[in-house]
C-alpha positions in Angstrom: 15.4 -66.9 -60.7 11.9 -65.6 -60.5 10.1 -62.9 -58.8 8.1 -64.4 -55.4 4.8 -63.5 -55.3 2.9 -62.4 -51.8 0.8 -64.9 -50.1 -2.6 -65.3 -49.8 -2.7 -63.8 -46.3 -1.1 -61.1 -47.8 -2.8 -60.3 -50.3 -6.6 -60.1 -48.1 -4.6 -57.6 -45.9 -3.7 -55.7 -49.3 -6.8 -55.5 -50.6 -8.6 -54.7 -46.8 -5.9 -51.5 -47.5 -6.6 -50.5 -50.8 -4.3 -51.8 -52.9 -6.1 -51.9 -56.6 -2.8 -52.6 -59.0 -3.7 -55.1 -61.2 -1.3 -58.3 -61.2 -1.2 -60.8 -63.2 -2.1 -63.4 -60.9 -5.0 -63.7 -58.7 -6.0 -65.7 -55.8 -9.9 -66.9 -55.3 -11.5 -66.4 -52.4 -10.4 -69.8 -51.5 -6.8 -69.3 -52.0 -6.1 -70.4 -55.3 -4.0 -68.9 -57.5 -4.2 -69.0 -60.8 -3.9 -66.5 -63.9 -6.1 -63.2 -63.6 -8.5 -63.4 -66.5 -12.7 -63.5 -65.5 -13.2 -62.5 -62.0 -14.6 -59.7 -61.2 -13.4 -57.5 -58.5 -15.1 -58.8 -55.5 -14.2 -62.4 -56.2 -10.3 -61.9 -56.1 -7.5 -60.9 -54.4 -4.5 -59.4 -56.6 -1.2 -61.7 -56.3 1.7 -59.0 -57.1 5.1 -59.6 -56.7 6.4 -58.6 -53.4 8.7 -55.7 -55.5 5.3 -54.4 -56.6 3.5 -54.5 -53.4 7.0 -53.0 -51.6 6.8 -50.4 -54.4 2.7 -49.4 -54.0 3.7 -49.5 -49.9 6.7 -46.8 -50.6 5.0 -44.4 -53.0 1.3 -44.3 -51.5 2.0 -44.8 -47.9 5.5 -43.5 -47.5 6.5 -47.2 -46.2 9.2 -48.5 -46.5 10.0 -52.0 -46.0 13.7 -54.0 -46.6 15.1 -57.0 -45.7 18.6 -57.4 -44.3 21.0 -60.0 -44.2 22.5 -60.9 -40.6 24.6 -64.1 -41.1 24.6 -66.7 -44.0 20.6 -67.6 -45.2 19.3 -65.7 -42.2 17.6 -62.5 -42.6 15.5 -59.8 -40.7 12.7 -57.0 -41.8 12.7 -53.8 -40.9 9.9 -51.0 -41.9 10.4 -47.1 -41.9 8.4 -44.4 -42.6 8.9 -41.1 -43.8 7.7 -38.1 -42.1 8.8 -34.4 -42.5 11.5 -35.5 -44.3 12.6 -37.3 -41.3 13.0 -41.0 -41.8 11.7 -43.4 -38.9 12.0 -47.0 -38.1 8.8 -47.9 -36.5 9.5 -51.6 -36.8 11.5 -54.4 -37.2 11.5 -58.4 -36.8 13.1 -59.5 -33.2 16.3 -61.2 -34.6 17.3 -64.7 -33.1 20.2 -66.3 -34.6 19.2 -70.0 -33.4 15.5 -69.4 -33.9 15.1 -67.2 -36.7 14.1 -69.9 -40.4 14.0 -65.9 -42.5 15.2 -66.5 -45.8 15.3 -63.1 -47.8 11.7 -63.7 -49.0 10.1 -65.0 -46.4 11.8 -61.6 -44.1 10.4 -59.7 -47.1 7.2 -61.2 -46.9 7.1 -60.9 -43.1 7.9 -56.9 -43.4 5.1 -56.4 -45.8 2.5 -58.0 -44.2 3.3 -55.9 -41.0 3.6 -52.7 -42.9 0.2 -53.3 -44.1 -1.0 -53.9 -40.7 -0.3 -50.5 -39.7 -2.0 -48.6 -42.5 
C-alpha cells in the first residue's frame, strides 16, 4: 500500500492555483518525475500526494473533495464547499454503472483536478 501521487496535469493546474507545499517529488516541465532535489521554482511542478493536495484544497479554499464507493471497484467524486457554515455540493462526477472505469484513486484524482478548476 502506498500513497498515489497526483498527475502531471494535475499538478500544472495546482501550481496555475497557488499551491506552494513542498513535496517530495517533483515533475519537470516535461513530465518527469523524479525526486525534488535542484530545481528551482519555475522549472517544477510539486507532485504531492493526493491526501496533501485534498488537504491544501480543504483548509485554503474551503473545498472539499471525496470519493464514494457505488458498487464493487466503481467509484464517483463529489466536491462541496463551505459557505456560511452552510455546506454545498457544487459538483460531482455523472455516475454510469456500465461506463464508469473510477477506481477510488482515479475518482479521487478526477475530483481534485475539478476542484482546482473552479478556484
Amino acid at each position: 500500500m502506498k500513497e498515489e501521487l497526483i498527475s502531471f496535469e494535475t499538478a500544472k493546474l495546482a501550481k496555475d492555483k497557488g499551491f506552494e507545499v513542498w513535496s517530495p517529488y517533483i515533475y519537470s516541465l516535461e513530465g518527469d518525475l523524479r525526486p525534488n532535489m535542484v530545481l528551482n521554482k519555475e522549472s517544477r511542478y510539486e507532485a504531492p500526494t493526493q491526501s496533501l493536495l485534498k488537504k491544501w484544497l480543504r483548509e485554503v479554499h474551503n473545498i472539499h473533495v471525496s470519493a464514494f464507493p457505488v458498487m464493487k471497484e466503481r467509484y464517483y467524486y463529489s466536491l462541496s464547499i463551505i459557505l456560511d457554515s452552510d455546506m454545498k455540493k457544487i459538483k460531482g462526477a455523472p455516475y454510469d454503472p456500465k461506463e464508469s472505469k473510477y477506481t477510488y484513486e482515479e475518482a479521487l484524482e478526477a475530483g481534485l483536478y475539478e476542484a482546482l478548476k473552479i478556484i
